[in-house]
C-alpha positions as CSV (number, residue, x, y, z in Angstrom):
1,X,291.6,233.2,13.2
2,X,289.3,231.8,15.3
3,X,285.7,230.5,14.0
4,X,282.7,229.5,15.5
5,X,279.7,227.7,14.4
6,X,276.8,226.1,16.0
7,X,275.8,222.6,14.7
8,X,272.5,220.6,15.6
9,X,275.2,218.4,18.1
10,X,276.7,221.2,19.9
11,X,279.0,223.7,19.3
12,X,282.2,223.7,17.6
13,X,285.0,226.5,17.0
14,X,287.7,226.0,14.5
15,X,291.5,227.7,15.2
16,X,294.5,227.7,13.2
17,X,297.6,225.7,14.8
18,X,299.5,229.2,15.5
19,X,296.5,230.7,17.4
20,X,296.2,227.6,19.4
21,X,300.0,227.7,20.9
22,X,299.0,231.1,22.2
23,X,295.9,230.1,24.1
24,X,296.0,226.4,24.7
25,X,294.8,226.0,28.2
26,X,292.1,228.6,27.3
27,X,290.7,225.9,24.5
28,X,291.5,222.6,26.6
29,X,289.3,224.6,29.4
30,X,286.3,225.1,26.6
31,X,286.4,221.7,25.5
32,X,285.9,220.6,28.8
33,X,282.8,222.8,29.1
34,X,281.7,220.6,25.5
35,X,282.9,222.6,22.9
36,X,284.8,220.6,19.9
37,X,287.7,222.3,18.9
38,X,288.7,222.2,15.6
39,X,292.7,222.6,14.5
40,X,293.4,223.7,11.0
41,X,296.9,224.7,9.0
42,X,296.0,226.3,5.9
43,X,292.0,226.1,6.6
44,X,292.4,222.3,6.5
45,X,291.5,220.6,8.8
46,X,294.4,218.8,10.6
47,X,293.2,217.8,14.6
48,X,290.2,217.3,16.4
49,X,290.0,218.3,20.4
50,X,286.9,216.6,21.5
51,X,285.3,216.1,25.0
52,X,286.5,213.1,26.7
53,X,283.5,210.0,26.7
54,X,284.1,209.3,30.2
55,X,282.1,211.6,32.7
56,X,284.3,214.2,34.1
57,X,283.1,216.2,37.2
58,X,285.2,219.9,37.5
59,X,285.6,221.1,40.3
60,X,283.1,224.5,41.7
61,X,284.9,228.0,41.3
62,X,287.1,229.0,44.0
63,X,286.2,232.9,43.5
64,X,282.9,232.5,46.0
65,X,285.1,231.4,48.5
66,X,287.8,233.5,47.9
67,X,285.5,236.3,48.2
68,X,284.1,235.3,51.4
69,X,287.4,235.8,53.2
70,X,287.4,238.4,55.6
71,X,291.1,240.2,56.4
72,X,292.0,241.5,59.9
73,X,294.8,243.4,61.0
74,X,297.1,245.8,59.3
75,X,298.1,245.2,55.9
76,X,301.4,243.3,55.4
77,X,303.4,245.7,53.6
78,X,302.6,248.3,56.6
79,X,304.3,245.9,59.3
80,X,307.3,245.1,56.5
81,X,308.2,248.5,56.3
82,X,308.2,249.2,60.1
83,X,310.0,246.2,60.5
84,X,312.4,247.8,58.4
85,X,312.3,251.2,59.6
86,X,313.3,250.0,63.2
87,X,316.1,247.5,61.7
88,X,318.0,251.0,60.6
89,X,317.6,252.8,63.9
């Protein structure tokens, strides 16, 4: 069960130790954005995942770009399956 709470220092979410195996990268990725992460068994409080002191730059979204790519040309599967089509004959 996840839980979230705002507090006057930022913000901070508190998951049980199961929950967190499931979605792991999806926390370490939030406390990267600030949030503290709180790990309980039991409701109690076992582990902290806190952002790092040091300044840590991330790197920009890729989906801009990835959107700005233009395709030419047939599509790929067209030319595999007249490839294929002429190995047979």
């Amino acid at each position: 069960m996840t839980i979230n709470r705002q507090i006057s220092w930022g913000k901070v979410m508190e998951v049980n130790i199961k929950e967190a195996r499931g979605k792991f990268s999806s926390l370490i990725h939030q406390v990267e954005e600030g949030v503290e992460v709180i790990l309980t068994r039991r409701r109690i409080e076992v582990a902290r995942l806190v952002p790092s002191a040091g300044k840590t730059k991330r790197l920009p979204s890729l989906k801009k770009f990835r959107a700005a790519i233009k395709l030419s040309g047939r599509p790929l599967s067209e030319t595999v399956i007249e490839g294929r089509q002429e190995e047979r004959y």
